[in-house]
N, C-alpha and C positions, 0 to 999 in steps of 0.2 A: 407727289411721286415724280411727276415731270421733274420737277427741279432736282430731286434727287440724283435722274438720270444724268439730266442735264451737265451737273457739276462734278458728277465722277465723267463723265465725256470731258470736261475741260479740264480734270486733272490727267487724264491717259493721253490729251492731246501736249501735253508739258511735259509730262516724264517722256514721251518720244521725242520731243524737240531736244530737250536736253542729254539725252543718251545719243541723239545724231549731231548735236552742236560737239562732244566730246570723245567721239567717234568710240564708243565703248558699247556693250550689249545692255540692250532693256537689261533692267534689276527684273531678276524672278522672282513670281512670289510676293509683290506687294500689291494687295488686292483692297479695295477701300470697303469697309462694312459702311451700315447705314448711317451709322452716329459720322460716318468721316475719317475715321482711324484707319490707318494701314495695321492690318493685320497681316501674318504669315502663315504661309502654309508649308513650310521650311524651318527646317533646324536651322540653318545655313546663316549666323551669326557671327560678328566681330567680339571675338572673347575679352572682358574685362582686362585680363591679363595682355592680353594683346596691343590691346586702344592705351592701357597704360606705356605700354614698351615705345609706343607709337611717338604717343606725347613727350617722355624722355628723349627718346632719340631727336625728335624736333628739336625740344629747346636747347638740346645742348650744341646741335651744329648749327644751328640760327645766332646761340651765342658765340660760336667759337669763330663763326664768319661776319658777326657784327651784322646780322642783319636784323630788322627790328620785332620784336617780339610778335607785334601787330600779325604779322603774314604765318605763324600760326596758330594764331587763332582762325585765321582766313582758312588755312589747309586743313583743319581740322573739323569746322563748320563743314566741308565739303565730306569730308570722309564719314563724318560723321550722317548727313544727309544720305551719302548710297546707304550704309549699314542699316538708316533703317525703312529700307526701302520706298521711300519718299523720291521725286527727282531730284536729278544733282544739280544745286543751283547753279546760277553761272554766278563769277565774283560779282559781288553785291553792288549796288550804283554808288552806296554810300556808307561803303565798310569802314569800320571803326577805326580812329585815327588819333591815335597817341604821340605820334612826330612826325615831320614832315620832312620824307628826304629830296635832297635835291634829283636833279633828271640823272646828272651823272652818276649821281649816288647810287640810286635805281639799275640803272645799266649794270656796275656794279653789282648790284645783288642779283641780279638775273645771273651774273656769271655763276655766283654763290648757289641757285639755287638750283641751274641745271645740276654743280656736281652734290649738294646734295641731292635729287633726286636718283642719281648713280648711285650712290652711296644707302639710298634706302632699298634699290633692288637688290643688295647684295647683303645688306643685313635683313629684307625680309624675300625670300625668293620665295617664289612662286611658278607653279607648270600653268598657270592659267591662261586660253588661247581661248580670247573673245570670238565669239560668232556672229558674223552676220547680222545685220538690224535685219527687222521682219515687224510690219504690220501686226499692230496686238488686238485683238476683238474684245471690245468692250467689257465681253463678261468673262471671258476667259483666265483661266487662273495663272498669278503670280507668286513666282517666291521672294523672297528676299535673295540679295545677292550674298554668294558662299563666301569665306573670311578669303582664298585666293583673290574673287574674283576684286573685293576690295582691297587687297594688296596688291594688283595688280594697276587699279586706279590712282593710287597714295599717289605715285612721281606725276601722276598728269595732273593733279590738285598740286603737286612742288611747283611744278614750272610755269604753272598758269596763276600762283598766287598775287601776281600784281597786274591784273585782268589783263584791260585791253594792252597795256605797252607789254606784257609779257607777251601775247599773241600776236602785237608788231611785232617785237625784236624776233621772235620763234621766226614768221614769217617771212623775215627778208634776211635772217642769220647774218645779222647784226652783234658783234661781241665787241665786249670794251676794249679801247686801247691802250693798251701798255705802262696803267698806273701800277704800282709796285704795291702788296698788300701792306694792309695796315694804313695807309695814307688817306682810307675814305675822311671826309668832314664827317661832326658830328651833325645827328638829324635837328631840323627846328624842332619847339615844341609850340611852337605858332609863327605863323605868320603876319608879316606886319602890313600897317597903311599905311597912305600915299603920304609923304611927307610935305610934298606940295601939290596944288590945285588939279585935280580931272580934268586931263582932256581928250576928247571923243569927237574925232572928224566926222564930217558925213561919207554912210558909208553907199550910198547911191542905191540902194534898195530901199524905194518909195515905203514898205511896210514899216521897213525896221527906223527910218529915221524917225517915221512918225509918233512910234513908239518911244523912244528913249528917250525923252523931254519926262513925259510922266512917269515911264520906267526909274529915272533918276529922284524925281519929287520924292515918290514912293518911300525909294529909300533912304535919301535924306530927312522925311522926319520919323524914320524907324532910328538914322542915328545922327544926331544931330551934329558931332564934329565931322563929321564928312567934308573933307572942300571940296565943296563946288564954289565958282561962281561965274558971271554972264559967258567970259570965254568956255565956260567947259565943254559948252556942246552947242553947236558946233563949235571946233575946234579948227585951224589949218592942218590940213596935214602934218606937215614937217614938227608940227607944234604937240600930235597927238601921241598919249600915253599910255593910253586905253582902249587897243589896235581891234579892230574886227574886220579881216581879210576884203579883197572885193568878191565880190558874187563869181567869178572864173577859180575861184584857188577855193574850192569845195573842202570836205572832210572835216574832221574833228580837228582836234589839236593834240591829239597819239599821235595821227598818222604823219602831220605837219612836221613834229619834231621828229619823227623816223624818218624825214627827208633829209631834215636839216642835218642829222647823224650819217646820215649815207654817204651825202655828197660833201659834208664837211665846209658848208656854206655859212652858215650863220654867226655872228657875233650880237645880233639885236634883235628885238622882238619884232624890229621893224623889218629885216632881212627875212627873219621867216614870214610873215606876211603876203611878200612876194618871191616864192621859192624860185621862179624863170629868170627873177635879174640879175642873182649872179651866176647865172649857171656855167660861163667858163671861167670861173675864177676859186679860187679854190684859197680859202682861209687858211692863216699858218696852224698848224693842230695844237699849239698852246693855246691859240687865241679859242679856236673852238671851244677846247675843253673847258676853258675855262669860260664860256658861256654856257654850258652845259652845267655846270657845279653853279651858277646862281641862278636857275630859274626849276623853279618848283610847281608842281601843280596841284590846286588846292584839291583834287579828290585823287590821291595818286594810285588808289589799287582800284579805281572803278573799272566797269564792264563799258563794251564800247557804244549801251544806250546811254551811259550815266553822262549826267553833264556835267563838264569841270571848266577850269581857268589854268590860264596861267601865267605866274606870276616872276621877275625877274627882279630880285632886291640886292638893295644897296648896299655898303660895308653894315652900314649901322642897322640891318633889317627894313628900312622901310623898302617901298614897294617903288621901284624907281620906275617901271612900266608891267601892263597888264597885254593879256592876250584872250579873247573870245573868238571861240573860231564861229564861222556860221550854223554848224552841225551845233555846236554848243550852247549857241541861242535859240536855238528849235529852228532855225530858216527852213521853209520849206519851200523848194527851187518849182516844184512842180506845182504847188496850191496858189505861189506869193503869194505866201501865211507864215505868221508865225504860230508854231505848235500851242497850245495847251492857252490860248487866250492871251500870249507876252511874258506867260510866270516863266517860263525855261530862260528865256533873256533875263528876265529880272534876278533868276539865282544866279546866272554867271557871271551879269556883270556885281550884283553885291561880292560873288565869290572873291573876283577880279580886284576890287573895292579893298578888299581887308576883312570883309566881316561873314 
């Protein structure tokens, strides 16, 4: 019975996090029975008729703007979660990934997805005026949220479909510049390895250097054409391809490239690395862009726990340099520790890798 309590407490403590992470009202009405199930105490459903209309309208302006099929099934996943009164996840660490578009590409679609989110308030309106979050008691009863109040969340699942960089670019209203539609590249449907040998400077965090000798082993006999060899690690600086920031230039690598887009600094993985050196200088906006359209990141619609890479390739697809940011490898500034025992380094730099 403890544990029964227990785990409907840690489910009430999620659906709150997550209706204040998306600034929308508790779902009413979904209240957990014994077995686990959200049951309702509400009529207050997403009609068959509806969720069909929903799904239609997606795919045809997701196709009609070229943006990749992937991001709805993302919006839909989430819509679907408020309806049935469950919490609304946030985008998944490691949401399903059928092509891989470039960064610019992305930007791109964000433009696409703000106006279809306009475009779904006006094909489904709605009067619904969210209240106020409020502390829920335990036992207190829920309903499911009413078909408004999920039509009223549909555009915030539109625009937050490519997690954390939709919540950068939202956050610092960052919009793309001046590509003429129709000109996006087409998406990868993978991405490639290193064409020549790894290399991995030291990055002067005592933990993390220690680690990446066997971090690398690891994965070298999971795949065994991997080049490595004695250069790869360490590596010279000037030499290294497989960059992981110093300990002062913190964050993920969303937020890194949301700098690099701001100030229009970057032409190399190695520029963004250290965002302060060129800070009065200012790239021609060809050359930007056009480091923007060849660096992709291998988890492009995650949330900003997920951990990703990022990768910058050649004409021919391979991986002519990688990017791990410290947030990406678990660094933790405050423990010098790495998170989860080395595994979070170890999937970004395989990510990083190719594989």
């Amino acid at each position: 019975m403890h544990c029964d309590r227990k785990n409907r407490r840690i489910h009430l403590i999620r659906l709150m996090a997550a209706c204040i992470l998306f600034g929308g009202p508790l779902p009413a009405g979904a209240h957990m029975n014994e077995g686990g199930v959200a049951k309702s105490s509400s009529a207050g459903v997403l009609s068959a008729e509806t969720r069909r209309d929903i799904e239609e309208f997606l795919t045809a302006q997701l196709r009609t703007k070229k943006i990749s099929p992937d991001l709805g099934s993302i919006i839909l996943a989430r819509i679907d979660a408020l309806a049935s009164g469950w919490p609304v996840p946030e985008p998944d660490k490691q949401p399903r990934t059928t092509a891989y578009p470039s960064v610019g590409q992305q930007i791109e679609w964000q433009s696409g997805l703000d106006d279809i989110a306009i475009d779904f308030r006006h094909r489904f309106p709605t009067g619904f005026k969210p209240k106020p979050n409020h502390i829920v008691m335990e036992d207190e009863p829920r309903q499911r949220p009413s078909q408004d109040e999920i039509l009223w969340f549909a555009p915030i699942a539109i625009i937050e479909a490519q997690g954390a960089l939709s919540e950068e670019l939202k956050a610092k209203k960052l919009t793309p510049r001046g590509r003429g539609k129709g000109s996006q590249p087409l998406s990868r449907k993978h991405l490639g390895t290193y064409a020549s040998p790894v290399r991995i400077a030291l990055t002067g965090i005592a933990v993390v250097d220690e680690a990446i000798p066997s971090v690398l082993t690891d994965i070298q006999a999971k795949h065994r054409d991997l080049k490595l060899d004695q250069k790869s690690f360490p590596s010279a600086v000037a030499e290294a391809n497989l960059i992981i920031p110093e300990e002062r230039y913190g964050g993920d690598a969303v937020a890194h490239v949301i700098y690099c887009i701001r100030d229009g600094n970057c032409r190399s993985l190695a520029e963004l690395a250290r965002p302060n050196a060129l800070e009065n200088e200012r790239i021609p906006e060809n050359e930007s862009r056009d480091f923007l359209e060849n660096i992709y990141f291998t988890n492009p619609y995650g949330a900003h726990r997920a951990s990703r890479a990022l990768v910058r390739l050649n004409e021919d697809g391979s991986i002519a340099e990688a990017y791990c940011s410290l947030d990406d490898i678990g660094f933790d500034a405050s423990k010098r520790s790495l998170r989860s025992g080395g595994e979070i380094l170890k999937k970004c730099l395989e990510a990083a890798i190719g594989y």
